[in-house]
C-alpha positions in Angstrom: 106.6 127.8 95.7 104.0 126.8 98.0 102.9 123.1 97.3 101.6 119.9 98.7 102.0 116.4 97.7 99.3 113.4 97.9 99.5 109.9 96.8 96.5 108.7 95.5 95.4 105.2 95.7 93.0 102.5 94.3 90.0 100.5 95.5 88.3 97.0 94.7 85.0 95.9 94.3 83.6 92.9 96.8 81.1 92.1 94.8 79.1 94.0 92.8 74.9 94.0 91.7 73.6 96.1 88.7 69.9 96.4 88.8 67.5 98.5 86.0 68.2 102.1 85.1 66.7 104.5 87.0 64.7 107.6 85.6 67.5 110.1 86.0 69.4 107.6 83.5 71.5 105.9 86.1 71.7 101.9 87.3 71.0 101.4 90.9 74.0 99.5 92.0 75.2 97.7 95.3 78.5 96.7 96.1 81.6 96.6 98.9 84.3 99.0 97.9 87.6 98.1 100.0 90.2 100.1 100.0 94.0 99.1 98.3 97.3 100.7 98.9 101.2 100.1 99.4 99.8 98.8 102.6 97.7 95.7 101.7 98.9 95.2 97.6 102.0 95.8 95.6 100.0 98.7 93.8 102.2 101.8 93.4 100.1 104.9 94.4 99.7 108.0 91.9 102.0 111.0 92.2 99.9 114.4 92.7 101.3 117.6 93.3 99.5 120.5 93.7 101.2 124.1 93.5 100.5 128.0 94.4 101.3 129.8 90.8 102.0 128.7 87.3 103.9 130.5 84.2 100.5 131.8 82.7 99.7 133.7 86.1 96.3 132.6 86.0 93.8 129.4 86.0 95.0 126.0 86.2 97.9 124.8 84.7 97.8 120.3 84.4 101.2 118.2 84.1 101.1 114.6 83.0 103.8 111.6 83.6 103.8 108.1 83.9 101.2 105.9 82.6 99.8 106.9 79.1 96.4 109.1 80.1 93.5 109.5 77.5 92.2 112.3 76.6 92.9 116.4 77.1 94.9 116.8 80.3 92.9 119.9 80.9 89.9 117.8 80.7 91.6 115.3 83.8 89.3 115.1 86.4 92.0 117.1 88.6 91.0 119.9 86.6 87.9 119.3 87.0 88.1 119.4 90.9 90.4 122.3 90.6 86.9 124.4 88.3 84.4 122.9 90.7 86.6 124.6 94.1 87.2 127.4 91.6 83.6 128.3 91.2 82.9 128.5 95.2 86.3 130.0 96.7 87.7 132.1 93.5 91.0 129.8 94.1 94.4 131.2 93.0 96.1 130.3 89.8 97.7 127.0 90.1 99.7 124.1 89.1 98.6 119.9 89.1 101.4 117.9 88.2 100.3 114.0 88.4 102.8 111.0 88.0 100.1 108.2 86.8 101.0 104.7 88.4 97.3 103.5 88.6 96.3 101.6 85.0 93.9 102.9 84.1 90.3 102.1 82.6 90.8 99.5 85.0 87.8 99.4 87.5 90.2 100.8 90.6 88.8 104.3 90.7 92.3 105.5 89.9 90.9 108.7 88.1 88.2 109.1 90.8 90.9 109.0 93.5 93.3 111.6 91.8 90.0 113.8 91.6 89.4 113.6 95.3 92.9 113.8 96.3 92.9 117.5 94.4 90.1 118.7 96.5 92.1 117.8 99.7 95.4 119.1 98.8 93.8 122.5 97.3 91.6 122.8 100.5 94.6 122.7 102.6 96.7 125.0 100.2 94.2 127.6 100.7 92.7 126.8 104.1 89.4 126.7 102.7 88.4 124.2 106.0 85.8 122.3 104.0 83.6 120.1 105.9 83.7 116.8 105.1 79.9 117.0 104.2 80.6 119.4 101.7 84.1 117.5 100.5 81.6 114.8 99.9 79.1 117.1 97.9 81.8 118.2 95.8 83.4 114.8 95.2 79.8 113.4 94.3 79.8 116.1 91.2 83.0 115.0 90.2 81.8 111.3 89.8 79.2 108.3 91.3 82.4 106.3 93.4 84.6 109.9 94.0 82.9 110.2 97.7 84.5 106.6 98.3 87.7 108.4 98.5 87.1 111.2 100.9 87.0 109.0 103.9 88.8 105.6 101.7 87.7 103.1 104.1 85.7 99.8 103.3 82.2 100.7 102.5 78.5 99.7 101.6 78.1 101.6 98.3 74.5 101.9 96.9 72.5 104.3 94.7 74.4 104.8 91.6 77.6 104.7 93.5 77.3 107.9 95.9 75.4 106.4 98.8 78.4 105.3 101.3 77.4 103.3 104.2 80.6 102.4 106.7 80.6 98.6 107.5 80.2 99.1 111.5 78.5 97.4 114.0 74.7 98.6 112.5 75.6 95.4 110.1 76.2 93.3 113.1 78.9 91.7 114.1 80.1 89.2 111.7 80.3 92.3 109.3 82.5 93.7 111.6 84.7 90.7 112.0 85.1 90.2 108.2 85.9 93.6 107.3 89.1 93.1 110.3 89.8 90.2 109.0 90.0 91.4 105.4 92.3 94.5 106.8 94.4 92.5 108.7 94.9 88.9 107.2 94.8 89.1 103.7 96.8 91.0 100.6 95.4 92.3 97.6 97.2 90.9 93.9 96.4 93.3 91.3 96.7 91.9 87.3 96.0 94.3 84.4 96.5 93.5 80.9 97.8 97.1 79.2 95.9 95.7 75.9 92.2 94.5 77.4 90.7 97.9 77.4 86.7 97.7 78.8 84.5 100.5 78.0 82.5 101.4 80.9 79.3 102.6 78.7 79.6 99.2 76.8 80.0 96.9 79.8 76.6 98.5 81.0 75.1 97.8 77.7 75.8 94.3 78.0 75.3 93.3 81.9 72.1 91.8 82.5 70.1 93.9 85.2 68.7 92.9 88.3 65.1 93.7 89.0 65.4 94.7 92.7 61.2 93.9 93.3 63.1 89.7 92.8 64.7 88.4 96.3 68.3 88.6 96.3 71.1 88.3 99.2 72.4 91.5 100.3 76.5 91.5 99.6 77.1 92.2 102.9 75.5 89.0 104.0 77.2 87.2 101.4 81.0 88.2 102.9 80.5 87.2 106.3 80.8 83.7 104.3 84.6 82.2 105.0 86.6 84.2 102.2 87.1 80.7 100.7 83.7 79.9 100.4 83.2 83.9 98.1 83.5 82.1 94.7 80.6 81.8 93.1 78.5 83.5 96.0 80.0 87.3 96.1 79.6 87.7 92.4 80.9 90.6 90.5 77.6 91.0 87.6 80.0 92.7 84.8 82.5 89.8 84.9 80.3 87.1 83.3 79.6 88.9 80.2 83.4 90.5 80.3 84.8 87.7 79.8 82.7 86.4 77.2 84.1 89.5 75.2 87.9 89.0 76.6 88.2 85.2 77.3 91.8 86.0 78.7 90.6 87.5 81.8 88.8 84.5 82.4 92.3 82.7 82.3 93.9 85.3 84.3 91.6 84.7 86.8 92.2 81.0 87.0 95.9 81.1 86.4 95.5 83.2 90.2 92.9 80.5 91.5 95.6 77.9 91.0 98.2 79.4 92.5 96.6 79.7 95.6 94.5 82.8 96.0 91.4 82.0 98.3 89.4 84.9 96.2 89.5 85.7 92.6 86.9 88.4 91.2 87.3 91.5 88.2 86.6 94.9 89.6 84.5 97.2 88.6 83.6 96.7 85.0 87.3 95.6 84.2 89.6 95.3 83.2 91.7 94.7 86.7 91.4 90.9 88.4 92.3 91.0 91.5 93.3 88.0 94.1 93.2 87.6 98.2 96.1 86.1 99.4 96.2 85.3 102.9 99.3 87.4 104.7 
């Protein structure tokens, strides 16, 4: 049987503003995502196999393992991305199998990075010689940070998540030094407690919005601070009423400052904490 296998991995918010809704119902957001792997974290990657075939002979046929996954599995976002590719390039039945490592409901974009990941492996099953342009059309449909993921290197993120700008040298150059520094000198501690589960949709009912006509430092000003001298600056806007609900991430988050981590924030709107250590 024909098949390819990708490993899917996670990402972390630097920082992270939520200004007012916008008139299509989305919050206009601004934040760093960084990129987090076997490479730079003890964070095991998901499992994703995608196969030519399946017993039914047609559609899509979805195989969970690992980590406990809400929901339908032929409502995963894999299957999603297999319908969307479906609709385009009438694909061949097929078979996702996915080994679930990343927690999730944990703000690392787990989900969103299995989605992606099943573009790219059915676009080389078939030879369908997407464009990245288009891979990052179709990954927007599938969710606001899935575009993240086609490329997976640190980014400017704006809009309601879909608006990707690389850190280069158009930030200047103490961007550019910050985001090498971060690449090369520091590792990324991951802590997720299995029974603090956030709700996205209620985290955004209870962060207080930015108004973006009121002065505010841009986060990519803010990082070319000393990584030391984040806390406090490079603010993450879900984690202050979080932790008001779940007082033990607050904890977690100190128990890490103690020990020595030179940055402690929560990503995304929780639950994960993540820590910098340096190497």
């Amino acid at each position: 049987m024909k098949q390819i296998t990708l490993y899917p991995t996670a990402k972390i918010n630097i920082g992270l503003y939520v200004f007012q809704k916008r008139a299509d119902g989305f919050h206009n957001l601004e934040s760093i995502f960084f990129p987090v792997g076997p490479e730079n974290s003890s964070l095991s990657p998901d499992v994703l196999t995608v196969s030519l075939g399946n017993e039914s002979n047609s559609g899509i046929v979805m195989l969970q393992s690992g980590l406990e996954y809400p929901g339908n599995p032929e409502e995963n976002i894999c299957v999603k991305a297999y319908k969307l590719l479906d609709a385009v390039y009438s694909l061949p039945p097929m078979t996702i199998s996915l080994e679930k490592h990343l927690p999730v409901g944990a703000g690392l974009g787990g989900g969103s990075s299995d989605g992606v990941c099943t573009l790219k492996a059915i676009d080389t099953l078939c030879n369908l010689k997407i464009s990245k342009e288009k891979m990052l059309e179709f990954a927007a449909q599938l969710g606001s940070d899935c575009p993240f993921f086609v490329e997976n290197k640190p980014m400017l993120v704006t809009g309601r998540g879909e608006v990707l700008t690389p850190l280069d040298e158009s930030f200047g150059e103490n961007v550019v030094k910050t985001v090498d520094n971060l690449v090369k000198n520091y590792r990324v501690e991951i802590v997720f407690s299995s029974d603090c589960f956030v709700s996205t949709g209620h985290a955004y009912s209870i962060v207080p919005k930015r108004d973006k006509r009121e002065p505010y430092v841009p986060i990519a000003e803010l990082i070319t601070k000393p990584v030391s001298e984040w806390d406090g600056a490079v603010v993450n806007d879900f984690e202050a009423p979080v932790f008001k609900e779940f007082p033990q991430l607050q904890k977690v988050k100190d128990s890490l400052k103690e020990i020595g981590a030179s940055y402690v924030s929560m990503t995304g709107s929780g639950s994960a904490i993540y820590a910098l250590f340096p190497r």
